[in-house]
LUMGU-818864 format. One record per residue (C-alpha): x negated, y negated, z; residue in one letter; residue number from 1. Coordinates in Angstrom, 3 decimals, always signed. Layout:
BEGIN
<<X Y Z> "A" NUM>
...
***
This chain:
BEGIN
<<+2.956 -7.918 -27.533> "X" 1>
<<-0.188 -8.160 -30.175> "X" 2>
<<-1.391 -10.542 -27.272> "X" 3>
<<-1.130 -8.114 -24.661> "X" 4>
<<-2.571 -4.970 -26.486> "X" 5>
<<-5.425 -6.989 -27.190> "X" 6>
<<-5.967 -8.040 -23.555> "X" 7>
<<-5.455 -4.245 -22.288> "X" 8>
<<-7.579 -2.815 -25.357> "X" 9>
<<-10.586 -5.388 -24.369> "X" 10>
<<-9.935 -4.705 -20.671> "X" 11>
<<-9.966 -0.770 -21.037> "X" 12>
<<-13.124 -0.678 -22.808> "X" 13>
<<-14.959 -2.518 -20.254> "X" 14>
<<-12.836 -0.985 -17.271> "X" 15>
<<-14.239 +2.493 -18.887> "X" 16>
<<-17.803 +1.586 -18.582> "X" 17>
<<-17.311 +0.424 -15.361> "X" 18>
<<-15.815 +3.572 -13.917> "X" 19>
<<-17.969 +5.900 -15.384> "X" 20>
<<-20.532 +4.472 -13.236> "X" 21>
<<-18.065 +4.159 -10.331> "X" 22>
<<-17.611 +8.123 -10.882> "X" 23>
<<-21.052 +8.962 -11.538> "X" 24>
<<-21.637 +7.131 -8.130> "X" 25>
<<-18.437 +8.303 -6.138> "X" 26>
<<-18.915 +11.980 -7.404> "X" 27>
<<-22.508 +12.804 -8.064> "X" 28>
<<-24.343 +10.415 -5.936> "X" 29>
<<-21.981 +10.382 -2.311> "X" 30>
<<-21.764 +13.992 -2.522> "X" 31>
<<-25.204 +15.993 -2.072> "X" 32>
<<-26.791 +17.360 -5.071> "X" 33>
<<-26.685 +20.936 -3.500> "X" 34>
<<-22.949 +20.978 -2.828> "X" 35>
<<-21.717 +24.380 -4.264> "X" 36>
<<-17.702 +24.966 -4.295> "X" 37>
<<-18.406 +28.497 -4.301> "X" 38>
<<-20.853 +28.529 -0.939> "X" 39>
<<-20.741 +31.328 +0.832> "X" 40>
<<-22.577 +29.992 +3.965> "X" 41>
<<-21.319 +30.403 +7.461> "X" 42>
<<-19.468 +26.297 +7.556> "X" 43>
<<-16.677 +25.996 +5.252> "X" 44>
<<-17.518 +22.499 +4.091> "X" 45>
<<-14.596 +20.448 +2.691> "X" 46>
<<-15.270 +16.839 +0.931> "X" 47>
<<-13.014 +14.400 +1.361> "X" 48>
<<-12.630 +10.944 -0.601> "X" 49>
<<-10.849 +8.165 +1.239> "X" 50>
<<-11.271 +4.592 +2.320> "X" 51>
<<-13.468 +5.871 +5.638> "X" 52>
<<-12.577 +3.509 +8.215> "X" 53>
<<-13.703 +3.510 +11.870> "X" 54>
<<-10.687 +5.436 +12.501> "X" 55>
<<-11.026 +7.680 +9.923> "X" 56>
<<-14.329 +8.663 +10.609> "X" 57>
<<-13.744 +9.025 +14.588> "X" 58>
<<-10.665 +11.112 +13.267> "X" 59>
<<-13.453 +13.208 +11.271> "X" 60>
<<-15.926 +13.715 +14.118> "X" 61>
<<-13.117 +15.356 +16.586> "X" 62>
<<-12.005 +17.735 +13.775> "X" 63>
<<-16.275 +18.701 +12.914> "X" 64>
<<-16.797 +19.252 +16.795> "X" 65>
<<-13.124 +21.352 +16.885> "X" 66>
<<-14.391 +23.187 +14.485> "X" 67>
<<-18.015 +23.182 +14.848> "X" 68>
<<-20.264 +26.496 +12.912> "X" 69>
<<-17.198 +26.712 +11.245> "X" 70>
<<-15.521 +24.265 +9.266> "X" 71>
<<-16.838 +20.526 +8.553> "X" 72>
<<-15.451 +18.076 +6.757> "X" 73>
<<-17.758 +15.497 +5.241> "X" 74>
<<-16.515 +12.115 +4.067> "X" 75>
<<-16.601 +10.840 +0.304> "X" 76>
<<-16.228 +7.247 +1.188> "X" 77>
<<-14.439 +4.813 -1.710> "X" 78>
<<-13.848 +1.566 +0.500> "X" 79>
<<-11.447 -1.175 -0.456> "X" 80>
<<-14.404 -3.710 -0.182> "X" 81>
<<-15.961 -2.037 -2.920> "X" 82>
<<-13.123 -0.356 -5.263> "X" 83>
<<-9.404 -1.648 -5.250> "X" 84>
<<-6.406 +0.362 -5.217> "X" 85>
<<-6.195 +0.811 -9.056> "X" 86>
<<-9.842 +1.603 -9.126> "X" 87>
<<-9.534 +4.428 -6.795> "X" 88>
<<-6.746 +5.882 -8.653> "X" 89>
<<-8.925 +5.468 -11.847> "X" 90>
<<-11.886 +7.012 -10.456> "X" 91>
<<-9.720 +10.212 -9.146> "X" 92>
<<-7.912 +10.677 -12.154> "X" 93>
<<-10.959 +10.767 -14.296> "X" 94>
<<-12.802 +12.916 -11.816> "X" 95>
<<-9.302 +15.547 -11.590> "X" 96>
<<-9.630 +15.211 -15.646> "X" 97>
<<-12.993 +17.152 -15.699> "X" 98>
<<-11.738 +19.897 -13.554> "X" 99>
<<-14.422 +18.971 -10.438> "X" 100>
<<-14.227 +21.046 -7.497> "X" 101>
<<-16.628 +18.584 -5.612> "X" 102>
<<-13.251 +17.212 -3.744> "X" 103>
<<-11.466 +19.046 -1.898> "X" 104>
<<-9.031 +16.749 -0.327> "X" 105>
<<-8.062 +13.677 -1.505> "X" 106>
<<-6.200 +10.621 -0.030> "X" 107>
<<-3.188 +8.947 -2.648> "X" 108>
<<-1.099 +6.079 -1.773> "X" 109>
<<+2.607 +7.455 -1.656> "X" 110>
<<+3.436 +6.085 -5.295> "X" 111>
<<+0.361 +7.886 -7.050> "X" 112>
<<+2.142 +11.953 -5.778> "X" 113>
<<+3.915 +12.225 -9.004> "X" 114>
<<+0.819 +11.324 -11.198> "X" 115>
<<-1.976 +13.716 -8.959> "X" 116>
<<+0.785 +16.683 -8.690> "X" 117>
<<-0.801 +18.576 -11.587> "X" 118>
<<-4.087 +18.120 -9.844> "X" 119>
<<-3.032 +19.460 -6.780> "X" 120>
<<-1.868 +22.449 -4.276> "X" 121>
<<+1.364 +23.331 -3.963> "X" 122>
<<+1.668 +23.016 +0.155> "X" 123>
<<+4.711 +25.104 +0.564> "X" 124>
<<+2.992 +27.910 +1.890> "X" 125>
<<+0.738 +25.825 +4.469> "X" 126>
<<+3.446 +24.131 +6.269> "X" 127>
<<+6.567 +25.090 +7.598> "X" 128>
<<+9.775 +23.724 +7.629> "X" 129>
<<+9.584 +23.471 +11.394> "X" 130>
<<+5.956 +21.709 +10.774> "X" 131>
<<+7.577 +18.902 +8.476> "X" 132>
<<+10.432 +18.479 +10.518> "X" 133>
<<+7.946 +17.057 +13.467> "X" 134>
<<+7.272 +13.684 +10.908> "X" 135>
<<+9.156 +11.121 +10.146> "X" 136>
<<+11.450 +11.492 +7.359> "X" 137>
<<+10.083 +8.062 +5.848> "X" 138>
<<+6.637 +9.287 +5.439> "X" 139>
<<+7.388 +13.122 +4.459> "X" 140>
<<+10.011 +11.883 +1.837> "X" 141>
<<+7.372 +10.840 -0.477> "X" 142>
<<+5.445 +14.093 -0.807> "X" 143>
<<+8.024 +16.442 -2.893> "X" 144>
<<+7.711 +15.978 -6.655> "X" 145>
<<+10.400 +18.345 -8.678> "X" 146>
<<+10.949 +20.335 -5.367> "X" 147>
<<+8.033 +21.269 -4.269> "X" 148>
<<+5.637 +19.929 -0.998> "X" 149>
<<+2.410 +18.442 -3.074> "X" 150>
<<+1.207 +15.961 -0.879> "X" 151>
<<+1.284 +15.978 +3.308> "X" 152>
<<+1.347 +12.356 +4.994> "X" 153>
<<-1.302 +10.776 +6.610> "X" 154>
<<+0.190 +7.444 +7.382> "X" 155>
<<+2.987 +5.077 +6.852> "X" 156>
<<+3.197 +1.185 +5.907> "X" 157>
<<+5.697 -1.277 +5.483> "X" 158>
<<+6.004 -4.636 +4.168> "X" 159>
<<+6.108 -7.592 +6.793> "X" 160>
<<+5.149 -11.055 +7.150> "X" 161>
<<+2.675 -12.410 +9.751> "X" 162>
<<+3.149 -16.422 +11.049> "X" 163>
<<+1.178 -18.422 +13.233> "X" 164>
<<+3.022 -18.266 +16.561> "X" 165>
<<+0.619 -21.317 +17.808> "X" 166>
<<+1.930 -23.456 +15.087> "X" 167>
<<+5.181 -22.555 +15.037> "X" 168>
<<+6.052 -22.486 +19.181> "X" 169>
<<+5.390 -26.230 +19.337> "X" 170>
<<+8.669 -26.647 +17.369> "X" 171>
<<+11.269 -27.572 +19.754> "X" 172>
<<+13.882 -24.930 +18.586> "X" 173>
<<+11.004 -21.991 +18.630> "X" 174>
<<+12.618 -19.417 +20.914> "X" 175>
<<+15.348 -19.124 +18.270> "X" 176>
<<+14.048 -19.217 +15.321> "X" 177>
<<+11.490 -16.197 +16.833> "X" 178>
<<+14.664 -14.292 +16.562> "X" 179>
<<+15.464 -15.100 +13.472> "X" 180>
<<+11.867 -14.239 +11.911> "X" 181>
<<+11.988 -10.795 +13.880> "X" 182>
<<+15.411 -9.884 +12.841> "X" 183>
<<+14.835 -11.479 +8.825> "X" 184>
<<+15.303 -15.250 +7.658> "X" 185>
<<+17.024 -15.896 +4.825> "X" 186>
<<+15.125 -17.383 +2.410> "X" 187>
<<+17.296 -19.823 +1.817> "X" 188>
<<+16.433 -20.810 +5.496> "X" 189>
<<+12.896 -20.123 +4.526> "X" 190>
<<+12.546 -22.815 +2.124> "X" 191>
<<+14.641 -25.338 +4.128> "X" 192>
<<+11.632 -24.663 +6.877> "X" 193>
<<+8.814 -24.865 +4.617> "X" 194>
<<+10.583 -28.500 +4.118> "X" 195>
<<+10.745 -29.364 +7.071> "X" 196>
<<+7.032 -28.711 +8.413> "X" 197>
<<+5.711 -30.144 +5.187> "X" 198>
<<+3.837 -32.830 +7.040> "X" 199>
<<+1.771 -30.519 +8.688> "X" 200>
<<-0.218 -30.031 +5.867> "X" 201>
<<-1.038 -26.596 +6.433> "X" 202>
<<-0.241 -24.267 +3.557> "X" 203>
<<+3.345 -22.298 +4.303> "X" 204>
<<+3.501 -18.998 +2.207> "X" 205>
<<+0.595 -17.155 +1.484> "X" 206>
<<+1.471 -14.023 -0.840> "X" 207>
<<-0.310 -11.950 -3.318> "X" 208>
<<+0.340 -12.917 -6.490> "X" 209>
<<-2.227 -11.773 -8.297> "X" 210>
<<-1.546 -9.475 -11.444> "X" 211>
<<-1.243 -6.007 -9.660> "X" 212>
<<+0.401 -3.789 -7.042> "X" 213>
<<+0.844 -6.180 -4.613> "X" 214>
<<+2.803 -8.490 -6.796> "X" 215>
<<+4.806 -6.028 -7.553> "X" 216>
<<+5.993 -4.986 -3.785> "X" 217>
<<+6.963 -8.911 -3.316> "X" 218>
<<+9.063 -8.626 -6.712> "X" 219>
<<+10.742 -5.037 -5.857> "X" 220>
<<+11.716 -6.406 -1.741> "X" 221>
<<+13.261 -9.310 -3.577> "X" 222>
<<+15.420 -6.846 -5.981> "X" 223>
<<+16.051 -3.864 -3.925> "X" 224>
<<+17.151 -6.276 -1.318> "X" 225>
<<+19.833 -7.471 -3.622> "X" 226>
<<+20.929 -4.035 -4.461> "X" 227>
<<+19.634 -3.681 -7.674> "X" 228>
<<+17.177 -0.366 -8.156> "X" 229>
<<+14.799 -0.922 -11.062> "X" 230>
<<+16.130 +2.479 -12.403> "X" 231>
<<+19.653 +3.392 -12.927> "X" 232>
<<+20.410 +7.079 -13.930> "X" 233>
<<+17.231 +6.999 -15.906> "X" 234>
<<+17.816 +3.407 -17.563> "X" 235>
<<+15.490 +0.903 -16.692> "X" 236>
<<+17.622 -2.653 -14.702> "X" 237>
<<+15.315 -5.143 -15.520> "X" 238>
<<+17.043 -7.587 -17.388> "X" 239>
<<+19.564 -8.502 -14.759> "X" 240>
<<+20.912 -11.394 -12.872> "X" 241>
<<+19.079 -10.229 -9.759> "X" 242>
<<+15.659 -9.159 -11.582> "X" 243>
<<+16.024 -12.847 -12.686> "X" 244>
<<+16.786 -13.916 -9.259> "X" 245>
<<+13.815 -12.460 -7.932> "X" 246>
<<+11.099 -13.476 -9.957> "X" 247>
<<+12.721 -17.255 -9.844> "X" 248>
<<+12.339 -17.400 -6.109> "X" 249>
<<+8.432 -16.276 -6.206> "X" 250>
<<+7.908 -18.588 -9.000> "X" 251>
<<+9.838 -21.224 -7.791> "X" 252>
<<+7.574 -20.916 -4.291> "X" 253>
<<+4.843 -21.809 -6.270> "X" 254>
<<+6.024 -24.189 -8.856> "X" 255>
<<+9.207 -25.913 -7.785> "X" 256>
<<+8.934 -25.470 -4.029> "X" 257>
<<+5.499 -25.846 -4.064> "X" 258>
<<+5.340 -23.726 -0.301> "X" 259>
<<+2.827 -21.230 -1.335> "X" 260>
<<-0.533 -22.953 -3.280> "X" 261>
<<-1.119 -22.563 -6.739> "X" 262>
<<-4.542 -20.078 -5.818> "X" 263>
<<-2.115 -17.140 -4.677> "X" 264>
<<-2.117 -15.917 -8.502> "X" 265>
<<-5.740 -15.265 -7.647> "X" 266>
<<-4.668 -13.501 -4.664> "X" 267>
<<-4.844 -9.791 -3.989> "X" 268>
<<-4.733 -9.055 +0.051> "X" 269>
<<-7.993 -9.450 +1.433> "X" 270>
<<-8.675 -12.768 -0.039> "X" 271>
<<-5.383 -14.023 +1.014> "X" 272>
<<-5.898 -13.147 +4.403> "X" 273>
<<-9.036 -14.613 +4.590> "X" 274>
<<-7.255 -18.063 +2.328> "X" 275>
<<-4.621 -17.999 +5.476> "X" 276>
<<-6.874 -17.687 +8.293> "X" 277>
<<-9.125 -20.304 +7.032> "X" 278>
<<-6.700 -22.961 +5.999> "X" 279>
<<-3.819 -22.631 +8.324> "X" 280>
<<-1.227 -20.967 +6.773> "X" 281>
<<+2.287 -20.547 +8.320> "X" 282>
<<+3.336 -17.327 +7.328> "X" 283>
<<+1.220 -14.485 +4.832> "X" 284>
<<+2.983 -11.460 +3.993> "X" 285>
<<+0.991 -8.356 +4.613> "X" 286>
<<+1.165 -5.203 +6.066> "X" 287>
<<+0.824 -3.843 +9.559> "X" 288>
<<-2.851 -2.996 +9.720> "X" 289>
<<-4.447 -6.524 +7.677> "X" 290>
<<-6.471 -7.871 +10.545> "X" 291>
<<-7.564 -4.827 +11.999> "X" 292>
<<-9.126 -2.940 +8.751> "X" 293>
<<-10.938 -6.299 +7.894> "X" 294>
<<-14.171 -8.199 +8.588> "X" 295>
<<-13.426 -12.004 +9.138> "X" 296>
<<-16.176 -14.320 +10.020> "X" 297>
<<-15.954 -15.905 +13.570> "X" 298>
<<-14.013 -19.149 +12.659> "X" 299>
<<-11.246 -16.996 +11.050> "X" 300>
<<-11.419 -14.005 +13.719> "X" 301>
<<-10.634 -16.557 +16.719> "X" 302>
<<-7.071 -17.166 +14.833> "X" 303>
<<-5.893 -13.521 +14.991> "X" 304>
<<-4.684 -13.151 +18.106> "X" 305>
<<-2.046 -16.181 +17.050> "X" 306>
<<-1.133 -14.159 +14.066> "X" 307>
<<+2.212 -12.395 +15.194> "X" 308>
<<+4.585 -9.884 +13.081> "X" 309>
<<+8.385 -11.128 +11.353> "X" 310>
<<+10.387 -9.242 +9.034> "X" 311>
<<+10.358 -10.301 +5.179> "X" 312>
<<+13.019 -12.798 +4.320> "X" 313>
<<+15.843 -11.521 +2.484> "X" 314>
<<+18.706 -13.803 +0.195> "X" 315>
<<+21.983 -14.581 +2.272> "X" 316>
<<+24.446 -12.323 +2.008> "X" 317>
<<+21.929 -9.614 +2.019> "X" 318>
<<+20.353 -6.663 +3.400> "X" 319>
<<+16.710 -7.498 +4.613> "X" 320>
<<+14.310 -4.596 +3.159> "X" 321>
<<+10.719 -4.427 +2.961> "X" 322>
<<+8.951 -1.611 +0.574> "X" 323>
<<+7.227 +1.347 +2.072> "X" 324>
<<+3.658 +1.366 +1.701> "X" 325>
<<+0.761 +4.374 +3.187> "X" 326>
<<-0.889 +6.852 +2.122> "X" 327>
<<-0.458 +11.061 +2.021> "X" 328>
<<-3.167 +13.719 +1.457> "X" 329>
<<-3.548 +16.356 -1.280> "X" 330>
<<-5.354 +19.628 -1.892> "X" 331>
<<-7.341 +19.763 -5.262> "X" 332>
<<-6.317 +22.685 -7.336> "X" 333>
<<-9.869 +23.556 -8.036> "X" 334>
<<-10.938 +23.163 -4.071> "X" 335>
<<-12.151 +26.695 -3.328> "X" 336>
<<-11.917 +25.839 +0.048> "X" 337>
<<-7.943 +25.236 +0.214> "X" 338>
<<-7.039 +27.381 +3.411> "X" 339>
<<-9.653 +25.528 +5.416> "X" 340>
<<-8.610 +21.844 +4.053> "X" 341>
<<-4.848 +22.815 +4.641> "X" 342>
<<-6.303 +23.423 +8.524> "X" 343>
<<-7.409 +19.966 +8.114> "X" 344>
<<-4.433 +18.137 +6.662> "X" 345>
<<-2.640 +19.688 +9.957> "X" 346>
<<-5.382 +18.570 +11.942> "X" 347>
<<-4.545 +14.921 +10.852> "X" 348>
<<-0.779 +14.397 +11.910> "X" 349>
<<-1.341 +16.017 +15.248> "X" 350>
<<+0.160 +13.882 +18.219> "X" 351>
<<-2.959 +13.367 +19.465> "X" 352>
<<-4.681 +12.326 +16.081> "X" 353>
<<-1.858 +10.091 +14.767> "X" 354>
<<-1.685 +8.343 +18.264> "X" 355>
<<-6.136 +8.102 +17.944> "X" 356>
<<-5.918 +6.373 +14.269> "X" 357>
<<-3.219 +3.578 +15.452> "X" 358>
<<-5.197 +2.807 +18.326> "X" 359>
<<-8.460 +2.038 +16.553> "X" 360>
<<-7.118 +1.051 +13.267> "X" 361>
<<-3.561 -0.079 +13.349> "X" 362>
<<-2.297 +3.000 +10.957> "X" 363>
<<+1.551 +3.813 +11.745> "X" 364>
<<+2.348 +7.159 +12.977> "X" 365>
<<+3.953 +9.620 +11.170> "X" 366>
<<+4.027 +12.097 +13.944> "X" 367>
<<+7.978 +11.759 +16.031> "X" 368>
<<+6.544 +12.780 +19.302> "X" 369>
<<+4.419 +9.009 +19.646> "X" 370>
<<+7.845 +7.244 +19.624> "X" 371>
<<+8.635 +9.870 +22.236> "X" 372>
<<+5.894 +9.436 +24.400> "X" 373>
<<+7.559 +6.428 +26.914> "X" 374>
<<+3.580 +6.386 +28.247> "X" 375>
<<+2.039 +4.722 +24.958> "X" 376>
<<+5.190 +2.883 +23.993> "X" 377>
<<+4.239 +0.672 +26.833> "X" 378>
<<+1.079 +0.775 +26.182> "X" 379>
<<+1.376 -0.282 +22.334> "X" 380>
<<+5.050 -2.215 +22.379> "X" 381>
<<+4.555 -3.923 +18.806> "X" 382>
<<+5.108 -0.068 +17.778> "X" 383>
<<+8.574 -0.209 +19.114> "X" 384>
<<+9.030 -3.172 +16.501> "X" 385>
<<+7.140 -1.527 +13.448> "X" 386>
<<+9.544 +1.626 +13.265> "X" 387>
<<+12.625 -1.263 +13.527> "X" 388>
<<+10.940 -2.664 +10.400> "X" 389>
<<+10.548 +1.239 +9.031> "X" 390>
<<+14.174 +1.195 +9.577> "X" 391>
<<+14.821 -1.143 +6.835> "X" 392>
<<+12.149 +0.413 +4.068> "X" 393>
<<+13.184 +1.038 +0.582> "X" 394>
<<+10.610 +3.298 -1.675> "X" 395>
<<+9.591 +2.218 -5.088> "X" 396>
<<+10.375 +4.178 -8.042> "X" 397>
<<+8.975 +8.302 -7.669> "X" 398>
<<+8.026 +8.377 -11.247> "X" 399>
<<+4.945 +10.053 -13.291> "X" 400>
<<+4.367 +7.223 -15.171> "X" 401>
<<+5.461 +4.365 -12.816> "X" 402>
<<+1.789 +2.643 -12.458> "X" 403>
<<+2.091 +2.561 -16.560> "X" 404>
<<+5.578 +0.605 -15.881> "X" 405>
<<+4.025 -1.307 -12.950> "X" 406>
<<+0.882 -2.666 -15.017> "X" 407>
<<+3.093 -4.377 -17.463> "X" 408>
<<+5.960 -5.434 -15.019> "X" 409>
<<+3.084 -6.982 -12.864> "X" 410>
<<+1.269 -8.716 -15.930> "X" 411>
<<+4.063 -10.847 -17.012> "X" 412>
<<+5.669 -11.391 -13.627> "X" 413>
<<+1.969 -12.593 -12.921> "X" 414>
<<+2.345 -14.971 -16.332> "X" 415>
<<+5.621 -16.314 -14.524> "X" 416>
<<+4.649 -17.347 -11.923> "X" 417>
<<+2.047 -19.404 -13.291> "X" 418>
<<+4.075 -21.210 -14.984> "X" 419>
<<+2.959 -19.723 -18.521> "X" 420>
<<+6.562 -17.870 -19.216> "X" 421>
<<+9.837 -18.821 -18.371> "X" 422>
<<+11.870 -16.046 -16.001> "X" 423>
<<+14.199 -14.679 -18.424> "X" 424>
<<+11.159 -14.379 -21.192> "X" 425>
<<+8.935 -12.783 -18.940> "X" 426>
<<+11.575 -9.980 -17.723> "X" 427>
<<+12.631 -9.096 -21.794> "X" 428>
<<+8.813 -8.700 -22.914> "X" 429>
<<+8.345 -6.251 -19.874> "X" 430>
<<+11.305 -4.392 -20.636> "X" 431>
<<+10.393 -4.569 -24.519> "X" 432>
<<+6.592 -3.480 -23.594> "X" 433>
<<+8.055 -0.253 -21.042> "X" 434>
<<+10.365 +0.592 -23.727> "X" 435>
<<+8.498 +0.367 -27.174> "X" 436>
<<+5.568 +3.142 -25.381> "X" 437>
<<+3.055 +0.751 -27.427> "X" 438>
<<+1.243 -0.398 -24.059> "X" 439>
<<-0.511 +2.198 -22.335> "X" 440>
<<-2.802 +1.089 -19.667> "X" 441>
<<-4.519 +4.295 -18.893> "X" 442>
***
């Protein structure tokens, strides 16, 4: 524990120097030095901070020329080539913090709602409940925190793996085990194929083991899959003969099984997807939009196209599940613009929209009328198979304080699999850390 404290201590000094500049930059630099919350000019102009994509900024430009003398909304860009998950969450918090009304909508992944509620709108009165019954109960799920609408979706996620079909359909039994990947291996059946196409030499499993998020949606699929929720009427299950389970079959990948290399402790997504392009690997597990939102140099680009979906593997005797991933949208308290911004967040799930940011950037719609529209089901089929693998989603915990609980459940599953704890060690000095308050990351 001394250990640890000393680690985060060390690590939240210099992650405080960093993201005052990173706000500094994000706030006062990307947004014009004459913005004034209080304008009273003619456009109504609403900042908001996201990871801009192509998409996103195409999505932008329809609403500006929509609304055009009246309303425009002008992009705070925070890029995942430039600031991680964590980092964004860092930089909003401390921004929220000092009470700035230079953002007026803001972009959370689903797990962050409970921790930006206090920072944001209440969104009962925007939206009716005719208006949230038009999106999928997956994605609108995750916006409530103690009863009331805080957040509105933008777009959904789910866990899945990607394989090489190229590799794989020169095996002579290929048609069927297709079927099997689609519908959810085992992993028992997992491991017995990683055996047997050893002497290919290409790398099997490619996952993200570094010590964050990511890790942590490989541990929870493993343990929600089993039954097991890491909270039980308010009592945290994480000393338990499927937590154990779990984390022994990621570090046994590495270490025992030796299927996925050593370097996926280093791993958050990008590099690994750029680690499985380059080398060969099998399988990665990712999510649905990896090799869209991504630059990959030519040698790795030409291998996309043989990079085809499968369901995560699940234990036998099972339920396959994969953890819900995506993002939602919030109003800032102080935004003195919310009325126009709530025009916006409406703007965004529109049929028309939703159906516009999956086409140019892979982003799953929230919106029930695409899966209704027989027209761009045929056009897009792979969507009929992503809401079959929404199907079997599972959420992780809804709590204020969960990226607190994640931090340290991710650090010492991280320590496991490198072979630096044993299982059962790891789990009881999480549970000890989550329990004893001492280790506060933020």
């Amino acid at each position: 524990m001394k250990k640890l404290n000393k680690i985060l201590s060390v690590s939240n000094l210099l992650w405080g120097s960093v993201l005052v500049t990173a706000v500094a930059f994000a706030i006062y630099f990307v947004i014009p030095a004459n913005y004034s919350g209080s304008s009273h000019s003619k456009v109504k102009k609403i900042y908001y901070a996201d990871n801009i994509s192509t998409a996103h900024q195409e999505l932008i430009d329809r609403f500006n020329e929509e609304h055009a003398g009246k309303i425009e909304v002008v992009p705070v860009n925070l890029p995942f080539s430039k600031f991680s998950t964590n980092e964004r969450k860092e930089l909003l918090t401390r921004a929220f913090r000092s009470k700035t009304n230079r953002i007026d909508v803001f972009a959370v992944d689903l797990i962050w709602v409970p921790r930006f509620a206090k920072w944001s709108e209440p969104l009962d009165n925007y939206f009716s409940p005719e208006e949230e019954s038009q999106l999928l109960k997956y994605a609108i799920n995750s916006c409530y925190f103690q009863g009331r609408l805080v957040a509105h979706p933008f777009f959904i996620d789910i866990g899945l793996m990607y394989y090489r079909k190229d590799i794989l359909r020169k095996l002579p039994d290929y048609p069927a085990l297709k079927k099997t990947l689609k519908r959810s291996i085992t992993w028992e059946d997992f491991i017995r194929l990683g055996r047997r196409l050893k002497p290919l030499n290409h790398p099997f499993y490619v996952f993200q083991a570094d010590n964050y998020e990511g890790l942590i949606c490989s541990f929870y699929e493993t343990l929600l899959g089993q039954g097991r929720p890491l909270f039980r009427n308010g009592e945290l299950q994480l000393q338990t003969p499927e937590a154990r389970r779990g984390l022994q079959l990621l570090t046994d990948l590495v270490n025992r099984y030796q299927l996925a290399p050593r370097v996926v402790t280093q791993f958050k997504e990008n590099p690994s997807f750029h680690y499985a392009l380059a080398k060969d690997a099998i399988f990665v597990r990712g999510w649905p939009g990896a090799f869209i939102n991504n630059t990959f140099p030519d040698s790795e680009a030409k291998k996309i196209p043989d990079m085809e979906m499968a369901a995560v593997p699940h234990f036998k005797g099972q339920k396959p599940v994969a953890v819900y991933g995506g993002w939602d949208l919030m109003i800032s308290k102080e935004s003195t613009q919310k009325k126009e911004a709530a025009q916006f967040l409406k703007f965004v799930v529109r049929k028309d929209m939703q159906e516009l940011l999956y086409e140019k950037g892979g982003y799953i719609p929230i919106n029930r009328a695409v899966y209704q529209d027989s027209g761009f089901l045929k056009k897009h089929p792979q969507l009929i198979y992503l809401r079959h693998l929404l199907d079997m989603g599972v959420y992780r915990p809804s709590l204020v304080e969960y990226t607190r609980i994640s931090d340290i459940i991710s650090y010492y599953t991280h320590l496991a699999i490198q072979g630096e704890l044993p299982v059962s060690e790891a789990l009881r000095r999480a549970a000890e850390a989550i329990h004893s308050k001492r280790v506060l990351v933020h």
